[in-house]
TIGUMAR-558544 format. One line per 4 residues: number of its first residue (from 1); their letters; for each residue x, y, z of N, C-alpha, C. Coordinates in Angstrom, 3 decimals. Last residue first. Layout:
# TIGUMAR-558544
NUM = a = X,Y,Z,X,Y,Z,X,Y,Z ~ ...
//
This chain:
# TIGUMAR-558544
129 = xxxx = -4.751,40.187,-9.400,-4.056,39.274,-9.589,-2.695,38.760,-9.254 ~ -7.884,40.081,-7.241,-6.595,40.745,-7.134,-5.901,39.278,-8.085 ~ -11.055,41.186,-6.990,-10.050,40.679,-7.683,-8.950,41.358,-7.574 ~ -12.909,41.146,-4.462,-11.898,42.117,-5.067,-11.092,40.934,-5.574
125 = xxxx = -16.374,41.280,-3.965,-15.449,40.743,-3.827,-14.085,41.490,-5.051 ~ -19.032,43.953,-2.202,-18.307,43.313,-3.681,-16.745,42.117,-3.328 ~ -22.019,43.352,-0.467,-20.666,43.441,-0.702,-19.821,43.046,-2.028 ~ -24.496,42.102,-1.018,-23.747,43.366,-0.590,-22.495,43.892,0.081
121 = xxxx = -23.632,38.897,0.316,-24.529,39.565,-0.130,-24.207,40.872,0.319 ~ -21.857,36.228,1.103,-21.780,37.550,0.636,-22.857,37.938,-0.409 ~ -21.841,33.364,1.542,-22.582,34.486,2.243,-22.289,35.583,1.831 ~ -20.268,32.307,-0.503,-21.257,31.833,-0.527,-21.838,33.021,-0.163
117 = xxxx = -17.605,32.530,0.364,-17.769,33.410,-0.366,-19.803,32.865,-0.794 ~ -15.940,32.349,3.317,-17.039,31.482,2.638,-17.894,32.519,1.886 ~ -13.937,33.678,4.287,-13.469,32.869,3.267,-14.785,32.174,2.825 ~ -12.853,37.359,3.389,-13.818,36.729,3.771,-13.443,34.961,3.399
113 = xxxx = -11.727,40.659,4.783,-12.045,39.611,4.097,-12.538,38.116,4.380 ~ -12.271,44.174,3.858,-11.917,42.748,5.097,-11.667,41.652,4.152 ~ -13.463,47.632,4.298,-12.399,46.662,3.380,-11.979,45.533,5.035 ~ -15.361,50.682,3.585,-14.767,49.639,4.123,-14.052,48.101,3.802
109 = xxxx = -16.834,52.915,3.123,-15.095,52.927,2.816,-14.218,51.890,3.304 ~ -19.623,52.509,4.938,-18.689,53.080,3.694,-17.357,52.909,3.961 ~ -20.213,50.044,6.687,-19.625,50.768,6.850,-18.886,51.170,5.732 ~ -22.115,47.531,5.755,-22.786,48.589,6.382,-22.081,49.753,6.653
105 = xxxx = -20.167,45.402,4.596,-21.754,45.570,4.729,-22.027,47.088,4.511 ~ -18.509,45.457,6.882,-18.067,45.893,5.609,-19.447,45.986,4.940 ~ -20.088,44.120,8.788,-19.547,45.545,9.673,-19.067,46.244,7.741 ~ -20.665,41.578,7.461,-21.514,42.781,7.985,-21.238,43.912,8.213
101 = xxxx = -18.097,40.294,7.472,-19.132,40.531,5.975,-20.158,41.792,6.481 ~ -18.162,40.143,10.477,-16.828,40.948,9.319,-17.587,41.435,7.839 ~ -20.123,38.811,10.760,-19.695,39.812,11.889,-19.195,40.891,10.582 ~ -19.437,36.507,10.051,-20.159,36.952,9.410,-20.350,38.524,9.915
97 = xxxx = -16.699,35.858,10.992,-17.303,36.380,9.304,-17.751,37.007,9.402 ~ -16.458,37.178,14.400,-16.908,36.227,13.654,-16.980,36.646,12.374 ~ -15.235,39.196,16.003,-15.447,37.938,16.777,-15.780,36.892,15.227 ~ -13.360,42.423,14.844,-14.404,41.591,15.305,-14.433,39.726,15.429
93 = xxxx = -11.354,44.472,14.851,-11.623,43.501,15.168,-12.521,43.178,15.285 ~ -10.697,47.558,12.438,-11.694,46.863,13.474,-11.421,45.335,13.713 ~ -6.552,48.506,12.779,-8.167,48.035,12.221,-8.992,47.203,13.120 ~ -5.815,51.044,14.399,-5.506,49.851,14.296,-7.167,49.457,13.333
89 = xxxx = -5.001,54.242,12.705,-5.710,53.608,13.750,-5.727,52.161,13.337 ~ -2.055,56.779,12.271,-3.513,56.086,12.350,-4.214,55.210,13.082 ~ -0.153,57.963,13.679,-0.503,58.070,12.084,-1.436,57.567,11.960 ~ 1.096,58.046,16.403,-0.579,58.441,16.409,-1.070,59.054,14.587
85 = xxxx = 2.229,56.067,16.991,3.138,57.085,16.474,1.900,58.086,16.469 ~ 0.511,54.116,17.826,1.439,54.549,18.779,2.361,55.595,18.334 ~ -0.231,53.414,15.469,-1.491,53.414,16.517,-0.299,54.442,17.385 ~ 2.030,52.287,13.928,1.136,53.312,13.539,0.359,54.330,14.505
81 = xxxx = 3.377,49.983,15.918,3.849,51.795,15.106,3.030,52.820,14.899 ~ 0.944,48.833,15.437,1.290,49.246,16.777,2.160,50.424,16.503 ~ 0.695,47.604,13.142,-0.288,48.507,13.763,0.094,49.125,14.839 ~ 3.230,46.739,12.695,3.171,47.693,11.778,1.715,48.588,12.406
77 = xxxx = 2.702,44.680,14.462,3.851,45.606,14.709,3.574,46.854,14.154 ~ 0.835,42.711,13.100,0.760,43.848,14.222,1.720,44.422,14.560 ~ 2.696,42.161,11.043,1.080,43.175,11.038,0.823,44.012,12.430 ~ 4.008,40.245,12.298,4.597,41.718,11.594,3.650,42.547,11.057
73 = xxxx = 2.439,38.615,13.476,2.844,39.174,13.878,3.826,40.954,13.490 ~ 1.675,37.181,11.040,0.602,38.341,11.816,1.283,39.211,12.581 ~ 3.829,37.548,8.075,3.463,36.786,9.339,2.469,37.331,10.122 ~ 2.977,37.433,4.575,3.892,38.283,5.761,2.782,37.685,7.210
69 = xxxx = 1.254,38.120,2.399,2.615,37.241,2.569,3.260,37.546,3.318 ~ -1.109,38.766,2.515,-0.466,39.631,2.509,1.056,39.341,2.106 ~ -2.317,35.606,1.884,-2.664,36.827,0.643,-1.347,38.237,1.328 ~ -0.990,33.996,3.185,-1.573,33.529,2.035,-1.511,34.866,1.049
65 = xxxx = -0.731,35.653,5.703,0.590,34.767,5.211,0.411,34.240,3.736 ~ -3.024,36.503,6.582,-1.469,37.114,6.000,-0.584,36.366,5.606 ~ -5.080,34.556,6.249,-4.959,35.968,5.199,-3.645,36.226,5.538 ~ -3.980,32.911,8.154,-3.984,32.618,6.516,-4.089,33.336,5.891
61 = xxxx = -4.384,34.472,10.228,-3.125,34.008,10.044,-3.149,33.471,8.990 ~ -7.586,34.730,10.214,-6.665,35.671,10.632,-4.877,34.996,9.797 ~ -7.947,31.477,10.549,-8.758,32.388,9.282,-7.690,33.870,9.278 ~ -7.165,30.849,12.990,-6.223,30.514,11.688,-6.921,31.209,10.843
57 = xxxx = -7.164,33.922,15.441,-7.477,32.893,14.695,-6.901,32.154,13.530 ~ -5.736,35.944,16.819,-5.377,34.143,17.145,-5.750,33.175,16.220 ~ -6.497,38.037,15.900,-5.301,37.982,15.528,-4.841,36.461,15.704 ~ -10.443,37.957,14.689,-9.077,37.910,15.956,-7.894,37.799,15.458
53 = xxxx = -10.624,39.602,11.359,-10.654,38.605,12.654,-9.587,38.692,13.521 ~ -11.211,43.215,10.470,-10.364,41.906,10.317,-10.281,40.900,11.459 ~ -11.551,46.212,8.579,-11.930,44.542,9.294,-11.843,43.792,9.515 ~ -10.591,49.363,7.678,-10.274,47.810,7.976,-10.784,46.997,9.059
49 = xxxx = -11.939,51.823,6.437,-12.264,51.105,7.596,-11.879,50.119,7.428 ~ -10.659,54.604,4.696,-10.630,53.541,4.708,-10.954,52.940,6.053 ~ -12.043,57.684,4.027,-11.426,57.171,4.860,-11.664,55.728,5.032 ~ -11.988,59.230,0.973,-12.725,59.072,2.104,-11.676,58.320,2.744
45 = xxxx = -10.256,60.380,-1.085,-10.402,60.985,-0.006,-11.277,60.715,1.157 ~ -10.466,58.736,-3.722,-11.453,60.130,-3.336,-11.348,60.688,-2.268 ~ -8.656,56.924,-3.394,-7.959,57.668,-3.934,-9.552,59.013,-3.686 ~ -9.593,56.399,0.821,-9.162,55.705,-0.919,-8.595,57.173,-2.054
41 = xxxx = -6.561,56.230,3.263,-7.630,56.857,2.600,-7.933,56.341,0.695 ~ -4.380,55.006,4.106,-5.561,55.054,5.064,-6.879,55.618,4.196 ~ -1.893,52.920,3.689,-2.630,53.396,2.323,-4.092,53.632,4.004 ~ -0.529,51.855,5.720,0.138,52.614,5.059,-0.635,53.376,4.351
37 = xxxx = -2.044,49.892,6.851,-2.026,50.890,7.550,-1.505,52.105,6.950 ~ -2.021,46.998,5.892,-0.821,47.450,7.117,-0.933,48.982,7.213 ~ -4.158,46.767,4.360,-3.665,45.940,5.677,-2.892,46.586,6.891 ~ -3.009,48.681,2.697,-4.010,49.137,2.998,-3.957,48.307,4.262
33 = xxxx = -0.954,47.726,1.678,-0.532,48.556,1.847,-1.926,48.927,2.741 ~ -1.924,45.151,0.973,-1.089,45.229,1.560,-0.388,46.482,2.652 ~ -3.938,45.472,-1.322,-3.935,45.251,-0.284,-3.039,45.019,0.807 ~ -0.945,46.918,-3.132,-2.306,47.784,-2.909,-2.979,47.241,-1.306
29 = xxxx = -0.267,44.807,-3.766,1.001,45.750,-2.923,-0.128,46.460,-2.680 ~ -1.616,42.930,-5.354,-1.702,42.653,-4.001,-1.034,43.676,-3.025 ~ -3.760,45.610,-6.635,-2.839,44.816,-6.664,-2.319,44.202,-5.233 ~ -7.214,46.039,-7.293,-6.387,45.904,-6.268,-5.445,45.380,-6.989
25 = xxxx = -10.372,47.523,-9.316,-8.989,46.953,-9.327,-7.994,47.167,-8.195 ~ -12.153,49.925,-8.466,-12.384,48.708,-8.659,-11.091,47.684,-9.222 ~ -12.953,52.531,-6.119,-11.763,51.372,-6.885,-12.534,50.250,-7.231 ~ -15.318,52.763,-5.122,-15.241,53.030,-6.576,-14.066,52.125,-6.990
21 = xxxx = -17.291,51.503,-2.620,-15.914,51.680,-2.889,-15.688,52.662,-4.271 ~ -20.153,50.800,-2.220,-19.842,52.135,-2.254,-18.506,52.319,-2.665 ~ -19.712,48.229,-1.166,-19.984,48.331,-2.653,-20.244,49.971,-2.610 ~ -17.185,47.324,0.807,-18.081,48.109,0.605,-18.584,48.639,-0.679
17 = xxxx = -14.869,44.466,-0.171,-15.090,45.473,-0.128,-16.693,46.504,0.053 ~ -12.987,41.510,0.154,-14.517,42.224,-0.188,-14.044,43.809,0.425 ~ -11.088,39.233,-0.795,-11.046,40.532,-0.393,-12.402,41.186,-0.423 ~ -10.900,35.853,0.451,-11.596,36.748,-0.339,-11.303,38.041,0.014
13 = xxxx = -8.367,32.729,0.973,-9.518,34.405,1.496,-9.878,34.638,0.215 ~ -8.294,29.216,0.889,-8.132,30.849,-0.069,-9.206,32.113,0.469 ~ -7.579,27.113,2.790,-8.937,27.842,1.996,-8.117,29.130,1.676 ~ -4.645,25.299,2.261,-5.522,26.619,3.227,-6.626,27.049,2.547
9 = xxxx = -4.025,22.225,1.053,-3.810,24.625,0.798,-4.756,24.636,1.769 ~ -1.760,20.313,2.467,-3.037,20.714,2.009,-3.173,22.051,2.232 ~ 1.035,18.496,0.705,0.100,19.560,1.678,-0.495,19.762,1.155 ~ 0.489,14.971,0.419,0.238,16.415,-0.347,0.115,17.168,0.780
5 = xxxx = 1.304,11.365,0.715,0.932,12.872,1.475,1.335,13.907,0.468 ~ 0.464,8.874,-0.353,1.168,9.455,-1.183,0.673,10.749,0.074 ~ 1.045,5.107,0.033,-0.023,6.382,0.991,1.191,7.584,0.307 ~ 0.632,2.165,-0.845,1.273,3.266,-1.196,0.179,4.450,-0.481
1 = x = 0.848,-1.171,0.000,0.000,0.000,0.000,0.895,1.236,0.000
//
């Protein structure tokens, strides 16, 4: 008997966005830049709201490492600079998706992501290549 092991991928995030957004094209240096705090406002001048699960969770730690390519921990650093230099503000935490699909939902200029792309209603998903 032959037993052949593969790693197994990680569910793939989703970027969603507030369908009020206008951008409509991301590069990943784009979400990245926006993740980490660097990029706070869209190109019209409103003010970007980041959403994003507990820092413990694996849903949390697969978006960065999958899509930002970079560890959580160096996320939060980069929030803590920020927060603590007083350049901006850490992004929203919340407890659950659907929580996350919602708060982006309902809050213009807002940006998270998601992995059960099923439940998204009102909200746009972001192609990034």
């Amino acid at each position: 008997m032959l037993c052949v092991c593969l790693p197994v991928k990680a569910i793939e995030s989703t970027v969603i966005i507030n369908n009020g957004v206008e951008k409509r094209q991301f590069s990943r240096t784009d979400i990245r830049n926006i993740f980490s705090a660097r990029t706070q406002y869209w190109s019209d001048g409103a003010k970007i709201t980041v959403y994003v699960l507990d820092a413990q969770t694996e849903a949390h730690k697969d978006f960065c490492r999958e899509m930002l390519k970079m560890f959580p921990y160096q996320l939060e650093r980069m929030w803590n600079q920020i927060t603590y230099s007083g350049q901006g503000e850490r992004p929203q935490t919340v407890a659950t998706e659907a929580e996350l699909i919602e708060a982006v939902k309902n809050t213009p200029g807002a940006i998270g992501y998601a992995y059960h792309t099923s439940a998204l209603e009102n909200v746009r998903e972001v192609a990034i290549p």
